[in-house]
VOGU-3710 file (C-alpha; in Angstrom, 3 decimals, decimal comma):
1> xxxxxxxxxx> 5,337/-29,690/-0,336  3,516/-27,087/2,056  0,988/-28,121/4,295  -2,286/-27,030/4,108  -1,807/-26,483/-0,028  -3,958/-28,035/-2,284  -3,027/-27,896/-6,263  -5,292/-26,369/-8,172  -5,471/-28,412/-11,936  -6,118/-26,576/-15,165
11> xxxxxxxxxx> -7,214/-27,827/-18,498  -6,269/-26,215/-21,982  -8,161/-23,387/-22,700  -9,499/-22,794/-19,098  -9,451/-19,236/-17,603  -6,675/-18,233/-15,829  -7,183/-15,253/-13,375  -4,212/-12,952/-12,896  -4,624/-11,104/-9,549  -2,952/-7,896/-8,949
21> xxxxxxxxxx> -2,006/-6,846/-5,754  0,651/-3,545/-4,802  3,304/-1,435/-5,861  6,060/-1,333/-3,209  9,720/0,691/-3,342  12,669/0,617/-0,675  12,733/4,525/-0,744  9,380/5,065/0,768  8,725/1,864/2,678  4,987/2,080/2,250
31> xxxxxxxxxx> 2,958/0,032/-0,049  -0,132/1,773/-2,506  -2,614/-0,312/-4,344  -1,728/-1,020/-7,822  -5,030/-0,080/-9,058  -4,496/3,520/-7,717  -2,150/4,454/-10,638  -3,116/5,345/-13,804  -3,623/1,659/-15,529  -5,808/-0,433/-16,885
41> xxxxxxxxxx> -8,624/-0,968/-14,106  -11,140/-3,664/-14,582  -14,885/-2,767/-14,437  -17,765/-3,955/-12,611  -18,383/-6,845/-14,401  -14,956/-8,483/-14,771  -15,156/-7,790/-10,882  -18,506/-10,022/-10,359  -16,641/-12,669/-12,800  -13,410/-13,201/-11,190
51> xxxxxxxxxx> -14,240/-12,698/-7,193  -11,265/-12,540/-4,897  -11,056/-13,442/-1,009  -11,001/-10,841/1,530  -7,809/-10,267/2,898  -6,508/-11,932/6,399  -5,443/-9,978/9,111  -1,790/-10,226/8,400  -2,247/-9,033/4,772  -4,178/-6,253/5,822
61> xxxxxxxxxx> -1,556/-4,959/8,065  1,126/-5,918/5,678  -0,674/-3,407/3,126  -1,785/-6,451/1,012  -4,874/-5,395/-1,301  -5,690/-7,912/-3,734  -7,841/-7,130/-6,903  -8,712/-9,039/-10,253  -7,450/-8,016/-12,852  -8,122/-7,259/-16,821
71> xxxxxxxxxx> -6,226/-9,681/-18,182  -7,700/-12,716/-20,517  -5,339/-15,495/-19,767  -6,490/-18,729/-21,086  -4,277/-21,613/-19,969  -1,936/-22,985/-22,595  -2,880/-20,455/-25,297  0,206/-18,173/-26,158  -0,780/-14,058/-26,915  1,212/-12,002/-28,707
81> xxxxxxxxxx> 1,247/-8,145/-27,928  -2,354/-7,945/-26,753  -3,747/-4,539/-25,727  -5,007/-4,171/-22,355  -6,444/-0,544/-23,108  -5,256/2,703/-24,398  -5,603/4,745/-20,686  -6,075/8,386/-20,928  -3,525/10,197/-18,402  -3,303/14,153/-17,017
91> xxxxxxxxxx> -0,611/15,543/-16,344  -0,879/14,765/-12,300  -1,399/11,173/-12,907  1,607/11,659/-15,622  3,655/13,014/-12,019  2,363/10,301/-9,944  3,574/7,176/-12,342  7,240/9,386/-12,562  7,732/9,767/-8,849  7,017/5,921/-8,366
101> xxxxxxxxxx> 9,468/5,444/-11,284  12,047/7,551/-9,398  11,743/5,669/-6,513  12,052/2,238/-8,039  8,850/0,628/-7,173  8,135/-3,148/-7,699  4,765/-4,369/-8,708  3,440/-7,397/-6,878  0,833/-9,839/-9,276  -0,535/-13,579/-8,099
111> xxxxxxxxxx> -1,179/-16,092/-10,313  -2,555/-19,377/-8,875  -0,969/-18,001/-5,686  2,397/-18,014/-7,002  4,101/-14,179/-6,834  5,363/-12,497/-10,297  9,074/-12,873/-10,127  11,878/-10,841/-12,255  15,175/-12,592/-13,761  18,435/-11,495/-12,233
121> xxxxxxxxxx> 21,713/-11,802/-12,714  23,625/-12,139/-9,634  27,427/-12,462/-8,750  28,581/-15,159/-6,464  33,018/-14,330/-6,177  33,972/-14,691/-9,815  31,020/-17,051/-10,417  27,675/-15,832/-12,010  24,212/-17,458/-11,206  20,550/-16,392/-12,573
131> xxxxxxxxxx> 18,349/-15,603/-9,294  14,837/-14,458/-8,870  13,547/-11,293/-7,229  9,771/-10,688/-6,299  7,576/-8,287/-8,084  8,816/-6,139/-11,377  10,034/-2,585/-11,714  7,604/-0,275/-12,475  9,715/1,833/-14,762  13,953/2,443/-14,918
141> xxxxxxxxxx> 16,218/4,045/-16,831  16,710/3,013/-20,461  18,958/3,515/-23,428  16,653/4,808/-26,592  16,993/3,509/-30,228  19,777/6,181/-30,828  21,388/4,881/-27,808  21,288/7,744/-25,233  20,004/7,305/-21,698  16,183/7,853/-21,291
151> xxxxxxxxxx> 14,952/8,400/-17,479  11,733/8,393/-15,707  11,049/5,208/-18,459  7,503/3,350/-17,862  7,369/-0,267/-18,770  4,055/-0,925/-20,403  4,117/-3,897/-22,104  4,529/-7,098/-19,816  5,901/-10,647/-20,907  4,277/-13,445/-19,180
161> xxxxxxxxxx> 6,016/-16,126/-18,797  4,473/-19,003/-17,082  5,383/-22,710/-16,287  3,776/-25,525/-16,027  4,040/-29,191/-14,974  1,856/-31,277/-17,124  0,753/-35,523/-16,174  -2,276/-35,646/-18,857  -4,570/-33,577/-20,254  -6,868/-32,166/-17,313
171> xxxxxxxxxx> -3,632/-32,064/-14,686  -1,728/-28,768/-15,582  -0,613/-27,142/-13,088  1,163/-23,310/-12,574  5,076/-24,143/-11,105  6,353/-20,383/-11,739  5,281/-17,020/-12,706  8,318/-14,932/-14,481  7,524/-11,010/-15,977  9,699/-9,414/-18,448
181> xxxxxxxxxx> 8,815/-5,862/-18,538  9,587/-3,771/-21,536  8,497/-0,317/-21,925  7,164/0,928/-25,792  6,297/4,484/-26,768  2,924/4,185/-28,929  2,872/8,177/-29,254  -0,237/8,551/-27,178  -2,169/6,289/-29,754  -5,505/5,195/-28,765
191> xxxxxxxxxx> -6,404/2,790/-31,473  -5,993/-0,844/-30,512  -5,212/-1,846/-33,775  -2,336/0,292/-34,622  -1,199/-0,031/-30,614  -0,676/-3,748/-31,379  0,655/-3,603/-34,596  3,202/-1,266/-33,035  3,688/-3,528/-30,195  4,521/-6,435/-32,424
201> xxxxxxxxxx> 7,363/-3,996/-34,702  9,056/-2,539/-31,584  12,204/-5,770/-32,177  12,930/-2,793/-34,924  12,945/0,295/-33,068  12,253/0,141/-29,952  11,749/3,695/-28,327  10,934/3,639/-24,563  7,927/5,359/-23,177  9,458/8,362/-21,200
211> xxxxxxxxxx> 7,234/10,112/-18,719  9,296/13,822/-18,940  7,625/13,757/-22,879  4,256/14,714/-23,414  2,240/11,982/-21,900  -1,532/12,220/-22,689  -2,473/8,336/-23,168  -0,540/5,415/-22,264  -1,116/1,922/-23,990  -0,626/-0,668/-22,022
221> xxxxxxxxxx> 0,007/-4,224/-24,003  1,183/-8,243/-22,618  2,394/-10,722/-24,297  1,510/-14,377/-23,041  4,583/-17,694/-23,161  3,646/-20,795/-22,100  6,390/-22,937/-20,805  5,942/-26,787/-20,080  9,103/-27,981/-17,526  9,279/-31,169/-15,484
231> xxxxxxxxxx> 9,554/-28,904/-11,937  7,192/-31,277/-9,913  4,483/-28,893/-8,031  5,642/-29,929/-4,881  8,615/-28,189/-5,470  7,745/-24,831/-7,384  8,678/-22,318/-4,375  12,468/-23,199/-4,785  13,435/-20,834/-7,246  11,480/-18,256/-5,447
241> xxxxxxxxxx> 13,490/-19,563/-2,376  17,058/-19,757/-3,583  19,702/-19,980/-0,824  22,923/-19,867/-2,955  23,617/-16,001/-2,002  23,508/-16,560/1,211  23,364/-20,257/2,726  26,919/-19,935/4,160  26,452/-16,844/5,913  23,539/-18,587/7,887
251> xxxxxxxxxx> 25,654/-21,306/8,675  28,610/-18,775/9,881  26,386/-17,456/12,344  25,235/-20,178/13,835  28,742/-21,293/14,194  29,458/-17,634/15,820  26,537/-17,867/18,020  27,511/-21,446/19,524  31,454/-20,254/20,497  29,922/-17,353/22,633
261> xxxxxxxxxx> 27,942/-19,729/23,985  30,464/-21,837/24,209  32,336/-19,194/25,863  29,624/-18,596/28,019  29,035/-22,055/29,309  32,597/-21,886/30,359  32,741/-19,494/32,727  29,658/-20,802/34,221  31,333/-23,931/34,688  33,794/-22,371/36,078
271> xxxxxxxxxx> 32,391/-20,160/38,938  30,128/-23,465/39,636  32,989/-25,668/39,859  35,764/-23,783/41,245  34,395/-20,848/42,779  31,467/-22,509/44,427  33,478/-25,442/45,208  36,278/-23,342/47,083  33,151/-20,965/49,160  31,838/-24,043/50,265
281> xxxxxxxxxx> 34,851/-26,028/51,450  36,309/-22,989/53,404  32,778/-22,437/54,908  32,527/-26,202/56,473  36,459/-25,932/57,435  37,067/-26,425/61,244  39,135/-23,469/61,391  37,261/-20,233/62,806  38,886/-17,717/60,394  38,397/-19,731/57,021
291> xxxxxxxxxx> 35,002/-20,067/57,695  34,031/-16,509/58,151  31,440/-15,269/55,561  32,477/-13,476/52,552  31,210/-12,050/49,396  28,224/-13,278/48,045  27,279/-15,628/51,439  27,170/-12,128/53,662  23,670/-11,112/51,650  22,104/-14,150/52,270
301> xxxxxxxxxx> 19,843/-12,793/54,626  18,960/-9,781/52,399  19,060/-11,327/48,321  15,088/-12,140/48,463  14,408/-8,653/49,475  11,471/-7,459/47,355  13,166/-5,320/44,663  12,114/-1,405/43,681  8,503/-0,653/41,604  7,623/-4,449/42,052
311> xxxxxxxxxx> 4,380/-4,091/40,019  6,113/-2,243/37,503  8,911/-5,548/37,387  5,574/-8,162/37,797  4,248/-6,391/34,467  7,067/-6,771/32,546  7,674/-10,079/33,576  4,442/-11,260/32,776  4,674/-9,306/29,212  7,861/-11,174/28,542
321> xxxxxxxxxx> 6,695/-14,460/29,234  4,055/-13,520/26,439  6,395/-12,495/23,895  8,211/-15,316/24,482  5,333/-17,696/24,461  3,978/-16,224/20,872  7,849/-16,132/19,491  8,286/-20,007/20,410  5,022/-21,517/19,136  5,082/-18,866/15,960
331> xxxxxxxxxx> 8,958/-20,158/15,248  7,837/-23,952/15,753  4,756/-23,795/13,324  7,339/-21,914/10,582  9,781/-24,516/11,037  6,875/-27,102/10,484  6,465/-25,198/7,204  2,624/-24,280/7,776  4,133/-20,473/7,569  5,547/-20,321/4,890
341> xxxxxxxxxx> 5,306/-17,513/2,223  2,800/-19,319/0,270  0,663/-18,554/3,127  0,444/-14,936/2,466  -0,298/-13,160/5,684  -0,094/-16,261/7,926  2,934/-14,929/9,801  1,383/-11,829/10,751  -1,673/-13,347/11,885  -0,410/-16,523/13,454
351> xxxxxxxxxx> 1,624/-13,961/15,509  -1,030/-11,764/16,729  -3,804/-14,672/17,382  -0,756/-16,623/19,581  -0,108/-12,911/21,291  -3,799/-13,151/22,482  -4,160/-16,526/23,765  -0,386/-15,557/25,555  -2,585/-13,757/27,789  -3,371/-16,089/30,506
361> xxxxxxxxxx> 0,694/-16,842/30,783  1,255/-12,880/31,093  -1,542/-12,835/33,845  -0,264/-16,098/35,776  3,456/-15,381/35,810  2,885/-11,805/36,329  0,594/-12,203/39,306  2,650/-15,435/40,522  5,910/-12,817/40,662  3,829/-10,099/42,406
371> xxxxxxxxxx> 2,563/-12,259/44,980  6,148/-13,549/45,863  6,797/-9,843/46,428  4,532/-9,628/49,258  2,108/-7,353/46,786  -1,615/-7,218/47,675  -3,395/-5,787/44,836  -3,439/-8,329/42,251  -6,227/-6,572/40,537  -4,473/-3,450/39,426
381> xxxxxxxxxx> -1,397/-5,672/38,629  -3,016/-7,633/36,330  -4,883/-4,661/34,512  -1,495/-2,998/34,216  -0,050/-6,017/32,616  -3,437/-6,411/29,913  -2,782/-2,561/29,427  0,970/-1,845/29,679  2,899/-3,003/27,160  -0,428/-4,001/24,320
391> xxxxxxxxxx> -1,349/-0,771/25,134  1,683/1,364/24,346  1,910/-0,640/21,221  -1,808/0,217/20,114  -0,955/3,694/20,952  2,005/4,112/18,399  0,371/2,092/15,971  -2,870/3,841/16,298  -1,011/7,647/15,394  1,068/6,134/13,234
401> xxxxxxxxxx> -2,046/4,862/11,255  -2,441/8,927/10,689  0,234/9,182/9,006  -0,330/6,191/6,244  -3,435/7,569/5,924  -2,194/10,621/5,025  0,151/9,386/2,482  -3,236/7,318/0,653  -0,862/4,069/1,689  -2,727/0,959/1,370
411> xxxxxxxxxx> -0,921/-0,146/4,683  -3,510/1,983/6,259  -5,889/0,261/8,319  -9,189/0,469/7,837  -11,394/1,310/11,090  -13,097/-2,468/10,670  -10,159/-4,081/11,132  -8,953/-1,537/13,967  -12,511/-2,878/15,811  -11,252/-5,998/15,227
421> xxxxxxxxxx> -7,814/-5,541/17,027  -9,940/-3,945/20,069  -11,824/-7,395/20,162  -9,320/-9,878/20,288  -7,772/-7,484/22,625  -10,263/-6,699/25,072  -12,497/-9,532/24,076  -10,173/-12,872/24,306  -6,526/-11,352/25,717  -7,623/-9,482/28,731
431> xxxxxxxxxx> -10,076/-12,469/29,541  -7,259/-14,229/29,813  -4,985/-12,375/31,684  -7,399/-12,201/34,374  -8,075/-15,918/33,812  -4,227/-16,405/34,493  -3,939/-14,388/37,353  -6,645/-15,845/39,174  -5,538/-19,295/39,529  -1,761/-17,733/40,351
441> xxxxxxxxxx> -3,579/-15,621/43,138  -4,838/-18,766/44,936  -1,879/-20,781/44,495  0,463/-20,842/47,043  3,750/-18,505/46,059  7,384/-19,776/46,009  8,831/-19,471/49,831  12,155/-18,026/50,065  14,791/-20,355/50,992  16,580/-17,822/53,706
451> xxxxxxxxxx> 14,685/-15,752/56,097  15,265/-11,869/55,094  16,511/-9,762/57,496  13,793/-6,597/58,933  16,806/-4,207/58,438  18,534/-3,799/55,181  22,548/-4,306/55,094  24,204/-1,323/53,541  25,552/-2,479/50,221  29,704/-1,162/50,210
461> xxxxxxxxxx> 30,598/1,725/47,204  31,339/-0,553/44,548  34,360/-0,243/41,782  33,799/0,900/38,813  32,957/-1,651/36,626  30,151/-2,871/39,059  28,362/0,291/37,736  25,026/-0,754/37,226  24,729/1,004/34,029  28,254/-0,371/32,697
471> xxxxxxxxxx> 27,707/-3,782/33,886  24,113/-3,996/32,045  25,801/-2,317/28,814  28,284/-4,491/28,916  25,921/-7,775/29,650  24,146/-7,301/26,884  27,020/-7,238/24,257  27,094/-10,753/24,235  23,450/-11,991/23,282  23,196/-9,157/20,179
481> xxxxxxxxxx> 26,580/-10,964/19,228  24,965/-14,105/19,112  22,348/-13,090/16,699  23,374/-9,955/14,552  24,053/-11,441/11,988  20,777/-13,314/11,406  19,384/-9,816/12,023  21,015/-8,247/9,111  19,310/-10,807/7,021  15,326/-10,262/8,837
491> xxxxxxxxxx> 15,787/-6,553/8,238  17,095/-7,280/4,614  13,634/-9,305/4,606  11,380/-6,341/6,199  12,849/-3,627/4,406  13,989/-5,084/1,339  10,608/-6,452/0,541  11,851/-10,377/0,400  10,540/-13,261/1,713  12,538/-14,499/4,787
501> xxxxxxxxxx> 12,102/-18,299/4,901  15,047/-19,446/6,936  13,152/-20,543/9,851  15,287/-23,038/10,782  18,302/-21,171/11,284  16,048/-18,474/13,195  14,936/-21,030/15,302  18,112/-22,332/16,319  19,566/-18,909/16,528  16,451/-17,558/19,077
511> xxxxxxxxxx> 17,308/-21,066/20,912  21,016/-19,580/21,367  19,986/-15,884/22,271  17,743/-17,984/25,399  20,889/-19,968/26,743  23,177/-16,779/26,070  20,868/-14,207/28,079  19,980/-16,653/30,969  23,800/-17,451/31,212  25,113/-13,955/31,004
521> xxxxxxxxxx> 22,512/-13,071/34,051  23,761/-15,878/35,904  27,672/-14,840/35,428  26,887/-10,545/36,180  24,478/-11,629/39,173  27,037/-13,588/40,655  29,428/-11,313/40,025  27,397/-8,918/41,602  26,408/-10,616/44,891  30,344/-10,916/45,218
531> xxxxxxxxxx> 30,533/-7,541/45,699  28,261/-7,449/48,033  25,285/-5,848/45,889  21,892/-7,916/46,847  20,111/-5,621/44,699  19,964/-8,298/41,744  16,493/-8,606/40,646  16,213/-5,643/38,180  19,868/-5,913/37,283  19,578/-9,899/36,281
541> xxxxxxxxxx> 16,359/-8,442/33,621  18,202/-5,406/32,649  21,321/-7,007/31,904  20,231/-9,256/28,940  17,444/-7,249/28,153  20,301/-4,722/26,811  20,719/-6,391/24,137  17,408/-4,770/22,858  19,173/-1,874/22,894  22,071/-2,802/20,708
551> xxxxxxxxxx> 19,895/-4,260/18,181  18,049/-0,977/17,900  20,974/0,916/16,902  21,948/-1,819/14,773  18,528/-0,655/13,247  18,950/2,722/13,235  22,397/1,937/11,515  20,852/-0,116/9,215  18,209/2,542/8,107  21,043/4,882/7,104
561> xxxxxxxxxx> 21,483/2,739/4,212  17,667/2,796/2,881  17,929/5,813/1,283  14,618/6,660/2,356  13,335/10,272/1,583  9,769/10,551/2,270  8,391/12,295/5,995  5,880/10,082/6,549  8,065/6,601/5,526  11,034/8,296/7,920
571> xxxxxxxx> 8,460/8,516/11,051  7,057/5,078/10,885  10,159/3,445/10,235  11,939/5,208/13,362  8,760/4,781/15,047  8,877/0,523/14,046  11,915/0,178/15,201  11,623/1,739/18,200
//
């Protein structure tokens, strides 16, 4: 059962209100309102009648924009072949409906918060199993009555299918939403009479509706099945939620990700317990020559040395420890189940509000690491760390809100909800930050454990492989190996337009990538101050932060196999990623 979800009980008869919501594709990556094609649009009244909630921030920036509907659904009462309206189309609107076709768009309709879902028949090694997919297709291609293929096909004429759990007369309640979509050429009738009646023979002869005939007015029709089942309520996300495609995989990558670190944990071990071990014992030796200094003891006196652009390190310290903040609580509130994809939007928002109140840890970490640095002007610091990395991020999103305008997108933002992204930002987070930094300014910072010496040691020409670029490339091999594979399946989620529910296996999987970057930093540092190299600070963030950049090709890889095709979808994917 979710938390937070209350059951909403019907009795037979009662109105049902069918909400509709977008029209998404994989080709073009952006999603348009549903009510901004040529269909059946409900007027003013049916509007006042059947209200709908303003959207949360998360489903605004997800593109969500949910509208009532014209559909009459009364609960328990089957329709056959009802006419929505006969809707009078041009010849542009006739273009528009066959270039969302082409691109295999999905609609997206709510009932009683519960998603429309299509029937599919997937293969499992020689085994086959019936899954569901969210939304419907818009249109595909279809084989007429005389059996030839028929493209650009429009599918007009909706089943309904919807199941219910039933305990007495006034306790229905809505466990699943299936749509059947069939597509029926009335021959650009406008008489609802003759529209149903043809509705009602198409079992006989069923022509699909192409869009490359002469379109002038498209009837659109549904037919309404009530189905009782004994799926408790509780429990009617889990064919939505199906995990026999890919359950296994999950569980192979967590087993993947625990041998590297594993692997990992070894060789820490090791240098700790035999390396360390042997430094140590020939340092305290009597004799004279074993105890001379050697590898990493001979920097001692210059490893605290404050490293390059220590601000610019301070900021993106302080940003990290915000990320990381917002990722941990987000992941533990999704694994409680209070973000789950009932909660439409809660994700997104849950994400940005915990971003916000992350503040005050970006300003006292970042200050607290500046300070140690011997910095002075805490002030500037902690505006560059309100401004650096929120800031770039509000820059790219703000141009890229240009283009989704541009394309009439319903992802794009409206300028109330950009005014509210400028509060939370400069109203609560940078509060915050300064709030943070403050009490890390008066607190006393961390004293070094060795004096450092007023002259720095030259560091020796180091071999090859103590590059600083090849040692960070190759650091950060090992953390994207960890979690690739789960990141196959979020961008199958992002792109793909699924839900991604899995938050367990996230969780443990993020919990991995944490022990694997902390102990690959631990094993190249040391490895580093071995050869003599004090100059560890940026390497030890660089060298696990790499892994960002292997996951970003792995994106870029990933995108080849989109097939996307529009300008606008190409730039703000790229643009996402990046």
């Amino acid at each position: 059962m979710i938390p937070g979800f209350n059951p909403t009980d019907y009795k037979k008869g009662s109105e049902v209100v069918l909400k509709v919501n977008k029209i998404t594709s994989k080709q073009r990556q952006m999603p348009f309102k549903y009510h901004d094609l040529p269909v059946c649009v409900p007027n003013e009244e049916q509007k006042a009648k059947h209200p709908v909630e303003s959207e949360n921030l998360g489903e605004i920036l997800m593109g969500d924009r949910i509208e009532p509907s014209v559909f009459d659904l009364k609960f328990g009462v089957n329709e056959e072949c009802k006419v929505l309206c006969p809707k009078g189309v041009t010849a542009e609107q006739v273009g528009v409906l066959r270039e969302h076709v082409s691109e295999e768009s999905r609609v997206q309709w709510f009932i009683d918060d519960l998603p429309a879902a299509q029937r599919v028949t997937k293969q499992k090694g020689e085994n086959e199993y019936i899954a569901y997919e969210i939304g419907f297709p818009l249109g595909k291609s279809e084989k007429g009555a005389d059996g030839k293929e028929i493209t650009n096909v429009l599918r007009n004429h909706v089943i309904l299918k919807i199941s219910y759990t039933s305990s007495g007369a006034d306790t229905n309640r809505i466990v699943f939403f299936e749509v059947v979509a069939e597509s029926v050429d009335y021959q650009n009738e406008d008489n609802l009479v003759k529209i149903s009646q043809a509705c009602k023979a198409r079992g006989n002869s069923k022509q699909p509706l192409s869009l490359l005939s002469a379109v002038t007015t498209i009837g659109y029709t549904y037919t309404v099945e009530w189905i009782e089942t004994d799926t408790p309520w509780a429990n009617r996300w889990d064919r939505y939620l199906s995990v026999k495609e890919d359950g296994q995989i999950h569980w192979f990558s967590i087993v993947n990700s625990l041998m590297i670190v594993l692997f990992l944990s070894g060789m820490v071990a090791m240098i700790m317990m035999r390396t360390l071990h042997a430094d140590f014992r020939r340092y305290n030796s009597d004799d004279p020559e074993e105890a001379d200094e050697t590898g990493w003891k001979l920097v001692h006196g210059d490893v605290f040395r404050p490293p390059s652009r220590p601000m610019v390190f301070s900021v993106l310290v302080g940003s990290g420890i915000q990320m990381l903040g917002m990722v941990m609580v987000t992941l533990i509130f999704a694994v409680l189940g209070f973000l789950s994809p009932a909660n439409r939007g809660g994700l997104m928002s849950a994400g940005l509000v915990l971003y916000v109140w992350m503040g005050a840890l970006a300003g006292y970490f970042s200050t607290r690491t500046y300070k140690m640095f011997k910095g002075q002007n805490w002030k500037k610091n902690t505006l560059a760390t309100a401004f650096g990395f929120s800031g770039t991020i509000f820059g790219i999103f703000f141009v890229l809100n240009f283009f989704v305008l541009g394309a009439k997108s319903s992802a794009a933002i409206p300028v109330g909800t950009f005014f509210a992204l400028l509060a939370l930002w400069t109203g609560i987070s940078l509060p915050l930050t300064f709030l943070g930094s403050y009490f890390a300014w008066r607190k006393t910072p961390p004293e070094q454990p060795v004096r450092t010496n007023q002259i720095p040691r030259e560091v020796p020409d180091q071999v090859w492989y103590m590059n600083p670029f090849f040692s960070i490339m190759m650091g950060g091999i090992l953390p994207f190996g960890a979690v690739f594979i789960e990141l196959f399946f979020i961008l199958s989620s992002v792109w793909s337009h699924q839900f991604y529910y899995l938050f367990s296996f996230l969780f443990l999987v993020f919990l991995i990538l944490i022990i694997t970057c902390a102990e690959i930093s631990i094993v190249m540092c040391y490895f580093q101050l071995c050869s003599e190299d004090y100059n560890w600070w940026w390497r030890s963030y660089l060298t696990s932060g790499a892994s960002a950049i292997y996951m970003f090709c792995y994106s870029i890889f990933y995108f080849t196999y989109l097939d996307i095709t529009s300008f606008t979808s190409i730039v703000c994917t790229l643009a996402t990623r990046w």
